[in-house]
N, C-alpha and C positions, 0 to 999 in steps of 0.2 A: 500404425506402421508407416502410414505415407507422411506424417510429422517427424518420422524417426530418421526417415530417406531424404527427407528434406535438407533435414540437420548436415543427415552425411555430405550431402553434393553443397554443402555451403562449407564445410569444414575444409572438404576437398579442395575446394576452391581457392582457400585462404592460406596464407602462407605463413605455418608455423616455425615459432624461431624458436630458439632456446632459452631459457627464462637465464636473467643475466644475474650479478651476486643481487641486485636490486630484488627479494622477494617481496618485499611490502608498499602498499599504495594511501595516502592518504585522497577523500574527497576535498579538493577546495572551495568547490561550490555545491550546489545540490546538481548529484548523479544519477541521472537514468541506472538502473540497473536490469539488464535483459535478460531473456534467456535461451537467445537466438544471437552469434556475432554476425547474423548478416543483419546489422543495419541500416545499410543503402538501401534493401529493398521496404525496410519499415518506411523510412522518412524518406518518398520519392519515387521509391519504385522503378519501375521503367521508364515513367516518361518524367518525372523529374519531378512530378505533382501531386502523387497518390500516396496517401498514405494506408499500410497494410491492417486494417479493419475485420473485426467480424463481422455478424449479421447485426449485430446487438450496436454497432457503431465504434466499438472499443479495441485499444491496441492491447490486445492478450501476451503478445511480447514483452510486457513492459511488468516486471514483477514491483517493486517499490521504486523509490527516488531516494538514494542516500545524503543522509543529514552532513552538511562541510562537517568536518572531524570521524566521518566516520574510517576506519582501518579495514585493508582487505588484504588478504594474504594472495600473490599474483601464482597463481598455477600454472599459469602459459601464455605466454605473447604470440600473435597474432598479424600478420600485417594485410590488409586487404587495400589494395590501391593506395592511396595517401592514406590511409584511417588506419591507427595504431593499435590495437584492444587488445586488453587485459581478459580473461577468462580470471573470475577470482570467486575467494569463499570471504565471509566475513560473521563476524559475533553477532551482528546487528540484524541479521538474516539465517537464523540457524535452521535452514529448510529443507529439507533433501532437493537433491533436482539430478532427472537421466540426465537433462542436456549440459546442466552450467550454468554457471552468471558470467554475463560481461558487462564490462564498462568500457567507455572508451579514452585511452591513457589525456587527452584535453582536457577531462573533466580531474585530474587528479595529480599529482605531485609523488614521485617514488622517494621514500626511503630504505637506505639497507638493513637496518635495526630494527628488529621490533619496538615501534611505537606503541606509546598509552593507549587505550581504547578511547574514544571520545566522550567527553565529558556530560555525562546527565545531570541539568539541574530541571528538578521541576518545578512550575511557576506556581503561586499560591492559587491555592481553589478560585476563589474569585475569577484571576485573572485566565484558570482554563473556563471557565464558564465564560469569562468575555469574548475569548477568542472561539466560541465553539457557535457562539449567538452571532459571531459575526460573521462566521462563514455561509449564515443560513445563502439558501441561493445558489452557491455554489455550485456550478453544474457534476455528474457524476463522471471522473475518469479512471477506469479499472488500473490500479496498482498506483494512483496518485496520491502523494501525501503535501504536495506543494499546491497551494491553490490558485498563485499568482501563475506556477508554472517556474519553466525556467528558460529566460531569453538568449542564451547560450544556443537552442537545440537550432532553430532559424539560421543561425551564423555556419554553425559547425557543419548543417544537412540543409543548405540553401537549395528550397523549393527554385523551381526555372519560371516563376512566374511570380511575379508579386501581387497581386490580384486574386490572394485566395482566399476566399469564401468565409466570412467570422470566426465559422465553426471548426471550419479544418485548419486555422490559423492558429483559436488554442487548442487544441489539439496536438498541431505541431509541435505546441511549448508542452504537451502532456499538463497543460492549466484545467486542476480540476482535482477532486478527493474522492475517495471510496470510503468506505462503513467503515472499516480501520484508519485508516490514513486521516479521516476527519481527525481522529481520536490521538494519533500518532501529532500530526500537526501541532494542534492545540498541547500539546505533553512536553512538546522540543523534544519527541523521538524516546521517551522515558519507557511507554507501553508497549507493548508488544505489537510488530506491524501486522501478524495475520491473526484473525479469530482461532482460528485451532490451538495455539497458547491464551487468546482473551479467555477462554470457554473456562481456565482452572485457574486465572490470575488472579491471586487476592485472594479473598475468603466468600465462602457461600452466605448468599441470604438466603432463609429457609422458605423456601415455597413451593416446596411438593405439595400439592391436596387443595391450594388455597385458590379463592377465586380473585378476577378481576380488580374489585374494592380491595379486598384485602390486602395483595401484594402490591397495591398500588398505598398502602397507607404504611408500608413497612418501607419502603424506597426513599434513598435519599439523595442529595445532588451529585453528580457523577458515577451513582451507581449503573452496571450495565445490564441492560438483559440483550442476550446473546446466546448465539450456537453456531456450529460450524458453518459460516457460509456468510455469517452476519453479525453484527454489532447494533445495539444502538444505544444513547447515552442519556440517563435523567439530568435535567438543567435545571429543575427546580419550578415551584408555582405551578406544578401538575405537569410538567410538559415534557417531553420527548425530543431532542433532534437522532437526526439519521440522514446516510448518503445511502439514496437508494437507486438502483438499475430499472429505468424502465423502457424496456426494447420496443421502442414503436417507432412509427417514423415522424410523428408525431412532438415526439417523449422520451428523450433519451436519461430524464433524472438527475439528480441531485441533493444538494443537503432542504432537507425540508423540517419543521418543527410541526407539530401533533401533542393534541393534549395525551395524558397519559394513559389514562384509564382506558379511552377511545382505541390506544394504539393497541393495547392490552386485550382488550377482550378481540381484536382482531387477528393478533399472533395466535389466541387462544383458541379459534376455531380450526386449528391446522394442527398448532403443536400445545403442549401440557407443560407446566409448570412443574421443575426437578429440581433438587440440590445439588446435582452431577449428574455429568455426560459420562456414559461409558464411551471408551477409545476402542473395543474389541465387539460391543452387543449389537453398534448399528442403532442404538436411540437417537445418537445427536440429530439423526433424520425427523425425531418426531417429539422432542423438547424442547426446552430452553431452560437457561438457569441463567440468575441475579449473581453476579459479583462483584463485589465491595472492595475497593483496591486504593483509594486517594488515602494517604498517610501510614499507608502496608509498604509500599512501593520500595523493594530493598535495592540496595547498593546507587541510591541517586543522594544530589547534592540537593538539598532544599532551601 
């Protein structure tokens, strides 16, 4: 409720115009996409320094980062001070949401026609496995699929001090990937950006009943094992990567590699080994399933 009242007195605030013949928005570069149009107070805050964090360290306003080409249908214009924003829906994020997506019209280009959707090619297996070995390290940022970031965000939401702290500097560029977004990245945007579609993408590998060794000798490179909440990706040579959350102050996470077995029998003392998640039973709480998806991948350019 106090998330909901928030919204209100940020919506209030802002001055809604009337969407003009202009309904469609292309990204030109890579775009934040929120789900909050107060942005000032994400990048800056009050005093012009802070950026709006949970406990976990992470901006929970920030749903994905849209791939340049990606198409958003504009619902409502918005003007808050000089900041222009779009509230919009797009194919590339088919997610329910009470509040909305926005974006901010800088990052994006209007046209009045319905444009093409953006173009998926996926890169050869290989070369997602190079790009997936390479992000090892990568620190973890909730709703990131950009790992460099995007140096746009600095320009547009100028912190009042240049002296800010390594951390909160990529941060501000939102530099950094999540479980999905590692997977997104390394794809050019091919996969699906949240697990709740990874969970039935592609076809099952059968491992109900099986243990550890076993699903681990049925597994092949870029197969996932996953459930709502998480991803993580075989590379092959027994090993594991994953972009993992770890709330400490210590230890905020990132992509890290793990042999596989090892990771296996550690998922397995929590959750069991399924061919499917039920969407209505409330399993996904306490499974995981293997899906097999590199060369299923429909309506992409290869």
């Amino acid at each position: 409720m106090k998330s909901v009242a928030i919204l209100s007195l940020l919506l209030g605030i802002l001055l809604a115009l009337p969407v003009s013949a202009a309904q469609f928005a292309i990204a030109t570069i890579p775009t934040p996409v929120l789900n909050t149009p107060g942005v000032r107070e994400i990048f800056g805050g009050k005093d012009g320094t802070t950026l709006r964090m949970d406990a976990c360290g992470q901006i929970r306003a920030l749903e994905f980062v849209a791939l340049p080409g990606t198409v958003f249908r504009i619902e409502q214009e918005l003007q808050s001070g000089t900041d222009r924003l779009y509230r919009v829906t797009t194919s590339d994020y088919p997610y329910p949401s009470a509040s909305g997506y926005f974006v901010d019209s800088r990052f994006v280009r209007i046209q009045p026609a319905p444009p093409p959707e953006r173009s998926r090619h996926l890169p050869p297996e290989q070369e997602v496995l190079r790009r997936l070995r390479k992000a090892e390290g990568t620190r973890y940022v909730w709703g990131g699929n950009v790992a460099g970031g995007i140096p746009e965000l600095p320009r547009f939401y100028p912190p009042t001090t240049k002296a800010l702290p390594e951390d909160a500097a990529l941060l501000w560029r939102l530099a950094g990937l999540d479980c999905s977004g590692l997977l997104y990245e390394a794809t050019n945007g091919v996969t699906p950006r949240n697990t709740s579609s990874l969970i039935s993408y592609g076809t099952a590998v059968p491992v109900a009943g099986r243990d550890a060794d076993a699903i681990a000798g049925l597994m092949r490179p870029l197969d996932l094992i996953v459930w709502q909440g998480h991803v993580l990706i075989v590379i092959g040579k027994g090993e594991v990567i994953e972009s993992r959350l770890e709330c400490t102050k210590k230890q905020r996470g990132g992509v890290i590699v793990t042999p596989l077995k090892k990771r296996l029998e550690e998922i397995m003392q929590r959750r069991r080994p399924a061919d499917a998640i039920g969407k209505q039973d409330g399993s996904g709480q306490s499974v995981f399933v293997v899906r097999r998806w590199y060369g299923q991948a429909a309506g992409t350019e290869r």
